[in-house]
C-alpha positions in Angstrom: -31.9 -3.8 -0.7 -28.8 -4.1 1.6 -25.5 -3.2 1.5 -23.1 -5.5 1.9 -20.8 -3.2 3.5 -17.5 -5.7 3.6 -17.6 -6.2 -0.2 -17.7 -2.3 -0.2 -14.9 -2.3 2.0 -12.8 -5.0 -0.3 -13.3 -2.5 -3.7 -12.5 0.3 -1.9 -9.2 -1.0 -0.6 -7.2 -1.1 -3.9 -7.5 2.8 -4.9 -7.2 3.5 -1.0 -3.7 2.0 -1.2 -2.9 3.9 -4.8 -3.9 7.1 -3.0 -1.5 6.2 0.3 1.2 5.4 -1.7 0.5 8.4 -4.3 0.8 11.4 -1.7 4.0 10.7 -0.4 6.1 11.2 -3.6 4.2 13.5 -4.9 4.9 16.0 -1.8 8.3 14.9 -2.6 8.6 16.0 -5.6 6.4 19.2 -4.9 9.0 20.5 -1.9 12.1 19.6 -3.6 11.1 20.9 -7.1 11.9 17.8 -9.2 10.0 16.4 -12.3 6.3 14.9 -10.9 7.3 12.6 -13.8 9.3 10.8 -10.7 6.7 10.7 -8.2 4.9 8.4 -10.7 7.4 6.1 -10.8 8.3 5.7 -7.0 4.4 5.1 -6.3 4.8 2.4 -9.1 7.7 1.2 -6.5 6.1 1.6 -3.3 2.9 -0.5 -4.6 5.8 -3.0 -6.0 7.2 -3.4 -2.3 3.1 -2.5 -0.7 2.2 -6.0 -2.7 5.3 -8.3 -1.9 4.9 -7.2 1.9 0.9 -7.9 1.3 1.4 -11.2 -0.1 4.3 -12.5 2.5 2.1 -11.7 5.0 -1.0 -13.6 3.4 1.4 -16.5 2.9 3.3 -17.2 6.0 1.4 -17.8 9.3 2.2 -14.8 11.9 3.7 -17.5 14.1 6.9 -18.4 11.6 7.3 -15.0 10.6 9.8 -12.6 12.4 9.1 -10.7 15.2 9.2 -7.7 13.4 7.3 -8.4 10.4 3.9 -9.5 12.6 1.6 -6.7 12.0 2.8 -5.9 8.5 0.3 -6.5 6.2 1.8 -4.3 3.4 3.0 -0.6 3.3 -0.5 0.8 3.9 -1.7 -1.9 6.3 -4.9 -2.5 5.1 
């Protein structure tokens, strides 16, 4: 039996970006001593803005996009 090792890649991609996202606020919240009650809801917000960026750069060709929006392919960039 083989792997297909690109539809591995594909499921693996959606919890990869919840764990990017995830660490950031949580740190946060650790170092500054507020509520981890907050770091859920700014991941929530950084996946809002991670899937808009995603899905302007799926939509628009890299050539009518601006200069500095060509490698963004989301927050995590993958």
């Amino acid at each position: 039996m083989k792997i297909e090792w690109n539809l591995v890649w594909e499921a693996v991609k959606e919890p990869l970006r919840l764990i990017v996202l995830a660490i950031i606020p949580f740190i946060v919240t650790s170092i500054a001593g507020i509520d981890a009650q907050w770091a859920i809801y700014a991941t929530l917000v950084l996946r809002m803005i991670d899937s808009y960026l995603h899905q302007i750069a799926k939509e628009e060709p890299a050539k009518s996009r601006n200069e500095g929006l060509l490698g963004i392919r989301g927050l995590t960039g993958f």
